[in-house]
N, C-alpha and C positions, 0 to 999 in steps of 0.2 A: 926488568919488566918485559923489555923483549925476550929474552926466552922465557918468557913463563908463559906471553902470549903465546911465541911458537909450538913451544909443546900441546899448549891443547888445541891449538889447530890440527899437529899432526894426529892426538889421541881420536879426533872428530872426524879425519880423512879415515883411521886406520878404520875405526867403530863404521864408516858409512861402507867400504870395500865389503868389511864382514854382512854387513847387511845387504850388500848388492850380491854375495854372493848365495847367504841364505835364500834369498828370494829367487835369486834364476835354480837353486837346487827344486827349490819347491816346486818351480813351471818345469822344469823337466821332468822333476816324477808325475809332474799332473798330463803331461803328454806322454810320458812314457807306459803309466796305467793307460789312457787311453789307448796307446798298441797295441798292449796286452788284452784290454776288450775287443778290438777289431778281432784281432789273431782269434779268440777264443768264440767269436763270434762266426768268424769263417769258418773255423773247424767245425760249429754247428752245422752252417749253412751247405758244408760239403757230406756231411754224414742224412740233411736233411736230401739233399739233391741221392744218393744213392736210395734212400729210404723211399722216394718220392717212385724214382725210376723201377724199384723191385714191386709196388704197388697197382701200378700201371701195367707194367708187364703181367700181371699174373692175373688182374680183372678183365680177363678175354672179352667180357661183353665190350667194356669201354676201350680196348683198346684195338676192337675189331671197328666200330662205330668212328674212331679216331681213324682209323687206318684209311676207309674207305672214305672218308673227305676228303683227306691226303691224295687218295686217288683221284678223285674228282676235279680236284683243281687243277691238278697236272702241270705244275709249273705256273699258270696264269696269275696267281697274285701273290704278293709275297706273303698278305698274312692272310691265313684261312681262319674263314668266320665260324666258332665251334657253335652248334645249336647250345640250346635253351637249356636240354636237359643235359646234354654231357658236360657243357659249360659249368654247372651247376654240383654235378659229379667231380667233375674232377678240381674246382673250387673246395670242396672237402677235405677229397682227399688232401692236397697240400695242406690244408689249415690242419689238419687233424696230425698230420706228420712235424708240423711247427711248433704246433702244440706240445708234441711229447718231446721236442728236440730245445723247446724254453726258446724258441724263434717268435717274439711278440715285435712283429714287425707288417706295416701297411704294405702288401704287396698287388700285382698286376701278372697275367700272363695271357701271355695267345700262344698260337701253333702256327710256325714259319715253315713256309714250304723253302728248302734249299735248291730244288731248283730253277725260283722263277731269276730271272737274269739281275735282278737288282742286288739279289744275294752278293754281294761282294766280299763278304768276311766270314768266317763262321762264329759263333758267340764268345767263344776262348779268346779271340783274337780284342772282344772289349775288356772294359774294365771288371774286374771280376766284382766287385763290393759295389756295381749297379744290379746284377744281375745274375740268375742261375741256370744255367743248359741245359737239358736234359733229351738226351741222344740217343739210340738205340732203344727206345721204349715201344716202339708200332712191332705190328706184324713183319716177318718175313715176305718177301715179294718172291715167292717162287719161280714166278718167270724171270726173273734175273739172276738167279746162280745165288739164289739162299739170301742175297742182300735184305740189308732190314733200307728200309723206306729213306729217301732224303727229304726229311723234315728233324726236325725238334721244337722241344716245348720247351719256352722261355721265360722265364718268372721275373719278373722286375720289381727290383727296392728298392727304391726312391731316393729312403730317408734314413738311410743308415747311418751316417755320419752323427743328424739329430737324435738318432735313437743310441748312440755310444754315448754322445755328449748328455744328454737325458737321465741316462741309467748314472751316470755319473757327478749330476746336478750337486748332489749333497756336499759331496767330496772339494768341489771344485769352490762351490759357494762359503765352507768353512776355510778354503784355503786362503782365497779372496778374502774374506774377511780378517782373517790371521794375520795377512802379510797387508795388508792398509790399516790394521790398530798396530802389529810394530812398527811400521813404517812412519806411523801418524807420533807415537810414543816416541821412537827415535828423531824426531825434529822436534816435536815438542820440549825435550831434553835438552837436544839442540841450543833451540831459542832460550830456553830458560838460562843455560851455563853462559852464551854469548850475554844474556842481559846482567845476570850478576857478574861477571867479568866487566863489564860497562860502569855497572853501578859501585865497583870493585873501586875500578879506576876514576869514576867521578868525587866517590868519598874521600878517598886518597888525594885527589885535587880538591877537595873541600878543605879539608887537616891541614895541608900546606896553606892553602891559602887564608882559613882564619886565622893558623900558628901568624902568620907573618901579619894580618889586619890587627892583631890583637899585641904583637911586640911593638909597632909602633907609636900607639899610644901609650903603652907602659912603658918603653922606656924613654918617651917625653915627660911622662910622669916621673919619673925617677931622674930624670935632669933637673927638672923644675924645683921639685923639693931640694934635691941635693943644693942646687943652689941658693934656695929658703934658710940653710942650712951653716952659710956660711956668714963669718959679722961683717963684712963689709955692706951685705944685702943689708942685715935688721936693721941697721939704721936710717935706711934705703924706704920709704911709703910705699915709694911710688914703683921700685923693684917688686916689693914685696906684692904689692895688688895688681903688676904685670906677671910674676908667675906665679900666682895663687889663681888668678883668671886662667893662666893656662892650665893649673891642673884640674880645674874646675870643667874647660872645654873639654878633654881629653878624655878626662871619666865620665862625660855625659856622651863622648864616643864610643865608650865601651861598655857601657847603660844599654845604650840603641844597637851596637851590635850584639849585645849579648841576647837582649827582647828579643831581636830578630831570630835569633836560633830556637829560644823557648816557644817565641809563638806559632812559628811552624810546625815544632813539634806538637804544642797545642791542636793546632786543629787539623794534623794528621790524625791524633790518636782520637778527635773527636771531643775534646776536654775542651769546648767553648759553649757560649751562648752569645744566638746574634741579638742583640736589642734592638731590634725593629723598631721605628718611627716613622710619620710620614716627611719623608727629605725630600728637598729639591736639591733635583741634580744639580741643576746652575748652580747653585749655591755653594755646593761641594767641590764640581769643578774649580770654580774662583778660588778656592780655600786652598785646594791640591795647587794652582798652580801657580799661588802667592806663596806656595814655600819651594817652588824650583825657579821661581823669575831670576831669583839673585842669580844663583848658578850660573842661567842660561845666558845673564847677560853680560857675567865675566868672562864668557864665550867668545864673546861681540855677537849670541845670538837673540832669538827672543821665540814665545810665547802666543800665536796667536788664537784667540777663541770664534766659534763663530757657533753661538747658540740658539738652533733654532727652532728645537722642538716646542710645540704649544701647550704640550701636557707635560709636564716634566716633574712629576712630583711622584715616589714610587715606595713601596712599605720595603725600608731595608735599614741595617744599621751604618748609623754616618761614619765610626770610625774609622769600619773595617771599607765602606766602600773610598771613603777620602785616601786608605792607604793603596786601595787598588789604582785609583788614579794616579796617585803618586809615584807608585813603582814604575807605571806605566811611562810615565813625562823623567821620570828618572831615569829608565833607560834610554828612552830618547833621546836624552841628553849626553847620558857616557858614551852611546853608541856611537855617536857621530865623529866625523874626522874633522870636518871644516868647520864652518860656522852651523851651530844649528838652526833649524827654521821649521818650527813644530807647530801644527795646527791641532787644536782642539776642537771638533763638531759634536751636537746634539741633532738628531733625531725623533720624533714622535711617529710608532707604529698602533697599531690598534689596539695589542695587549700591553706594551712596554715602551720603552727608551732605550736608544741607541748612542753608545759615548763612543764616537772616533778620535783616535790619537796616531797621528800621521806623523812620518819624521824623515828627512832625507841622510838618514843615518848609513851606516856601513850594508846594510841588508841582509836577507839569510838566505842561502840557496834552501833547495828543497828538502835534502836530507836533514840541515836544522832544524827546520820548523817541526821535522817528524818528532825532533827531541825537546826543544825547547819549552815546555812547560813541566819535564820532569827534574824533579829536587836534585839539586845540586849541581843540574847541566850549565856550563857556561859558552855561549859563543864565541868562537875564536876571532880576535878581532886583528889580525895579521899584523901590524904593523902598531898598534896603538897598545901600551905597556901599561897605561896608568887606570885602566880600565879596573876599579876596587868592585869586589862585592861576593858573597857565599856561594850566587848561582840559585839562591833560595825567591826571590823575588817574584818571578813569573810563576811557581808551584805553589806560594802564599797566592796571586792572583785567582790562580785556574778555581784554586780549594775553596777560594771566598764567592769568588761567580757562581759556583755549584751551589754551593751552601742558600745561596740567593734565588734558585732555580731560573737561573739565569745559562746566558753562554758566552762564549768569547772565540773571535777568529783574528786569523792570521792570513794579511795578504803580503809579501815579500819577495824581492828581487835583490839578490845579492848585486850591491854596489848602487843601487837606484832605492834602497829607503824601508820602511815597513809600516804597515797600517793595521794596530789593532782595534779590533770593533766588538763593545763589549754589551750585549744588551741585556737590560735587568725590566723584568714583568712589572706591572702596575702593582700587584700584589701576589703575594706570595704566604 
């Protein structure tokens, strides 16, 4: 059993590696096409900036009107205010050169004079995918030995980063999605294998443990008769009606263990009918816990009721809810290590009735209670051996409370006790 656990824990480690590695494949090619748009976007943006510059250059009007602001300012501020109309011009131009270069991007520019003293860098010196330079586009200053002008016109992009990631929405949102349904698929899988593995090892602990509830009445049955069997007994009455009684007990213990397998099955697969009356809880209660007194008090424990709902009469059927109590005061009972001391309350709420069964039994940590109302689960009770039963009891509960559209909780403390609280509607 341990290695067969092991191995699918390893096949689960190897499966989750593989799928850790999938996924980081996927975020790299989704950042690495995003390069590829940068890169392919610069290379626009650098064939836009020459396109930009040869347009300038050769519309003398605007780039004489340019020139002579540049003049103007002479160093005094760093960014020269372009007028109304040329602003307006040369806004065109750009857009029109963007346009044919597939550059659909929100931009900004002014004219920097390089000489006013704040100039500390020139635009090469920033980040290039803020921004585009464009140098040498004014007139020649002929009184200077041919130089062209210290200015340039500077274009700013804001939202380039938004605008790769943008262009690329589809790609990224299909990938997102892709890799959170395998990923969702791959735990889902998960959970499923770990649950039937559980439920693997619960049935397998069911088998065992009815094989062995079920050989010891038969083979007291098979002592008993064998001994019916022999002539010292037949002439024996009183022999004879001592184990005729026992096999009589025996098989009415494998009567009620066998019921208990079929009825579960029963109203898992739905194959019942409740017959609804109007019960009183009190009533049922008294009834459940006049057939676990005796038990409890070969215990040296006891039983006690404290019934105080005012409405206690609810549309349910009495067998199935008398056998809910009972499993309930029956576990109670096995659970405990010392003497048991088990309290029974009623409740009255406004729609229903509340049946507490409190017990200073073994208790259950947290992760029990996660499991303990599913079929065939049994709690481990450390040190106590004689602890009999399928594990089917509290999953006959849970099914019959529903059934009743009702609910039932669970308050426990490992080693300090447990309190079930089981409430059934007035009607239903």
């Amino acid at each position: 059993m341990k290695k067969k656990r092991s191995k699918i824990f390893v096949i689960i480690g190897i499966s989750a590696l593989s799928l850790l590695g999938l996924i980081a494949i996927q975020i790299n090619w989704i950042f690495h096409t995003a390069e590829l748009r940068e890169q392919q976007l610069m290379h626009r943006l650098a064939a836009s900036s020459g396109h930009i510059q040869h347009k300038i250059w050769r519309d003398t009007t605007l780039n004489a009107l340019l020139t002579q602001q540049v003049k103007q300012n002479d160093g005094r501020r760093l960014g020269i205010k372009i007028k109304a109309s040329e602003h307006s011009h040369l806004d065109s131009l750009i857009s029109s050169v963007f346009e044919y270069q597939h550059v659909k991007l929100p931009y900004t520019f002014k004219l920097v004079d390089k000489k006013n003293k704040h100039f500390g860098s020139t635009c090469h010196d920033q980040s290039i995918s803020h921004r585009v330079c464009l140098e040498r586009v004014l007139e020649r200053d002929k009184k200077k030995e041919n130089r062209t002008l210290k200015a340039e016109i500077r274009i700013f992009l804001p939202d380039m980063g938004s605008y790769i990631w943008s262009h690329m929405g589809w790609m990224v949102i299909v990938s997102v999605i892709m890799i959170a349904l395998t990923s969702g698929g791959f735990i889902l899988t998960v959970r499923t294998v770990l649950r039937q593995k559980k439920m693997s090892e619960m049935t397998t602990d069911f088998i065992n443990n009815m094989t062995h509830e079920l050989k010891t009445p038969i083979a007291t049955v098979s002592l008993a008769s064998n001994m019916l069997r022999r002539d010292k007994i037949l002439d024996n009455r009183e022999k004879i009606v001592h184990y005729s009684g026992v096999i009589h007990e025996e098989n009415k213990k494998l009567q009620d263990q066998v019921e208990q397998v079929l009825r579960i099955a029963k109203v898992e697969k739905g194959e019942f009918t409740l017959n609804k009356v109007q019960a009183d809880i009190h009533q049922v209660v008294l009834d459940a816990i006049a057939t676990i007194d005796l038990q409890v008090r070969e215990k040296g424990g006891k039983v006690k009721h404290h019934l105080h709902a005012i409405r206690h009469t609810v549309m349910a059927d009495v067998v199935h809810i008398t056998n809910v109590i009972s499993n309930l005061l029956d576990n109670a009972n096995k659970y405990t290590q010392d003497t048991p001391d088990i309290l029974v309350e009623t409740t009255d709420l406004d729609n229903g009735v509340v049946i507490s069964v409190t017990d200073n039994g073994i208790g259950m940590s947290k992760e029990m209670q996660k499991h303990i109302f599913d079929k065939f689960y049994r709690v481990s009770t450390g040190n106590i051996h004689d602890v009999k039963g399928f594990g089917l009891g509290l999953a006959y509960v849970k099914m019959m409370v529903d059934a009743h559209k009702g609910n039932i909780e669970l308050k426990s403390e490992l080693g300090k006790g447990s309190c079930f609280k089981v409430f059934l509607p007035y009607t239903t």
